[in-house]
C-alpha positions as CSV (number, residue, x, y, z in Angstrom):
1,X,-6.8,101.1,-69.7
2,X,-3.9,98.3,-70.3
3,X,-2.1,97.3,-67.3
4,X,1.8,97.2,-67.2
5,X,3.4,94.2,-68.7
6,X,3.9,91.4,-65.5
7,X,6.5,89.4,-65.3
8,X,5.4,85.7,-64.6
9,X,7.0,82.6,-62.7
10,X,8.4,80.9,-65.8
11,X,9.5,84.4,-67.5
12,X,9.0,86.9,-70.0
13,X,6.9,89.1,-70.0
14,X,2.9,88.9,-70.4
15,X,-0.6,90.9,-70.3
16,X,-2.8,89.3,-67.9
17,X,-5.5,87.0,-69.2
18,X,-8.0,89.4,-67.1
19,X,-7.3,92.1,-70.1
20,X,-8.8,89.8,-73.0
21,X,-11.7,91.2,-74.8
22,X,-12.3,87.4,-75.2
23,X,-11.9,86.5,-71.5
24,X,-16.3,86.1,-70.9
25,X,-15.8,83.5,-74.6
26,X,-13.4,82.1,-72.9
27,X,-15.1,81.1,-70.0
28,X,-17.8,80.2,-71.6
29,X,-16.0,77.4,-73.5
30,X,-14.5,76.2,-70.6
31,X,-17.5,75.7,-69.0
32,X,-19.3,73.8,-71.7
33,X,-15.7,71.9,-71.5
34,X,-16.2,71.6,-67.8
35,X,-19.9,69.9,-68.4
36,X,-18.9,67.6,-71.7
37,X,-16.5,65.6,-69.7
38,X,-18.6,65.1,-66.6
39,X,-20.9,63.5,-69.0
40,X,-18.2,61.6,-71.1
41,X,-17.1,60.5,-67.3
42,X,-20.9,59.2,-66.6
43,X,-20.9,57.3,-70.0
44,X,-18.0,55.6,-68.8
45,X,-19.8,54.5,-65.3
46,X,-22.7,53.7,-67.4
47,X,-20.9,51.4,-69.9
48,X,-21.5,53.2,-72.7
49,X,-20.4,52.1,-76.4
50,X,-16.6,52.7,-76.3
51,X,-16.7,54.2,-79.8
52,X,-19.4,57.0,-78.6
53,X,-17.2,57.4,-75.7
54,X,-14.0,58.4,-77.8
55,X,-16.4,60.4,-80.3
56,X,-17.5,62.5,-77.8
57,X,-13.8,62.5,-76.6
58,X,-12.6,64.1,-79.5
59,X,-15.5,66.4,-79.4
60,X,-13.8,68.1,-76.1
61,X,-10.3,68.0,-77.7
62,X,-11.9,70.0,-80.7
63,X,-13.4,72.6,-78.5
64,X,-9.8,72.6,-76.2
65,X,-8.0,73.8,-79.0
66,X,-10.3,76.4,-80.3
67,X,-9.8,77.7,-77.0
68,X,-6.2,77.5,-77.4
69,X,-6.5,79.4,-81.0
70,X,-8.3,82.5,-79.5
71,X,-5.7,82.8,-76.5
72,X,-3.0,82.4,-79.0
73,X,-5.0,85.1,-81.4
74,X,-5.1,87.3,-78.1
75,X,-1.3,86.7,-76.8
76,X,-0.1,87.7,-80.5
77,X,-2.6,90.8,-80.7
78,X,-1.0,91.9,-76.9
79,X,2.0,90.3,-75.9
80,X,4.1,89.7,-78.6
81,X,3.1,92.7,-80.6
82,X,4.0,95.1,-77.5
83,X,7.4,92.9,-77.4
84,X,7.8,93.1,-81.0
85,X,7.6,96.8,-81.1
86,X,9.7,97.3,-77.4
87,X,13.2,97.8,-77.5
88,X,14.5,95.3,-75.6
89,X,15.6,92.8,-77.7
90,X,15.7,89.9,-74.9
91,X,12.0,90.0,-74.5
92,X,11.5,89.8,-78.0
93,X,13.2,87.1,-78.7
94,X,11.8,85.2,-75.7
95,X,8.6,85.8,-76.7
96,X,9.0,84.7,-80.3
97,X,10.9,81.4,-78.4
98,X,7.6,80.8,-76.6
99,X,5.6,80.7,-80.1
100,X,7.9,78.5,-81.7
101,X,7.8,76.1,-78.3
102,X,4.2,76.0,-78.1
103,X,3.9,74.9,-82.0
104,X,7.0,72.4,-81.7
105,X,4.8,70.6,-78.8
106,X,1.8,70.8,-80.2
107,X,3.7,68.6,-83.0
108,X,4.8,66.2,-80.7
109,X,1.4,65.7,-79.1
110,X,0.1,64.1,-82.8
């Protein structure tokens, strides 16, 4: 059973990340993420090769954004379909606004 749209701190409207079918991947991921940079932080204190250091670097930023792409994947399968198909037209719009955002800074990060 879906729980009643929540309105967060920032606004708009959202289902809670405890609904995702991909919450336990999720997890998961961010674990492994956890682990990965306790050991890129103990090459560092063991002087490791700067170029491993920034190879395994990237290996973390790989795995942060595939978490990003199945949150996204779940937010447009929940949130923004349910705003898309509501009938109040603010909430649709602001979450189409909060796509467009989170691709417009994803640009500036490169």
């Amino acid at each position: 059973m879906r729980r009643p749209l929540d309105k967060p701190p920032m606004g708009g409207y959202h289902i809670l990340m405890g609904d995702s079918k991909n919450k336990k991947e999720i997890g998961n991921r961010m674990n492994y993420l956890v682990g990965h940079l306790k050991a890129n932080s103990k090459m560092i204190e063991e002087n490791r090769y700067c170029i491993d250091i920034i190879r395994q670097n990237q290996a973390v930023i790989a795995a942060i954004k595939k978490v990003n792409e199945i949150i996204l994947e779940d937010h447009l399968n929940s949130c923004v379909i349910t705003a898309v198909r509501g009938k109040n037209a603010k909430t649709r719009e602001k979450v189409l606004r909060e796509i467009v955002q989170i691709f417009k800074e994803e640009d500036n990060e490169k």
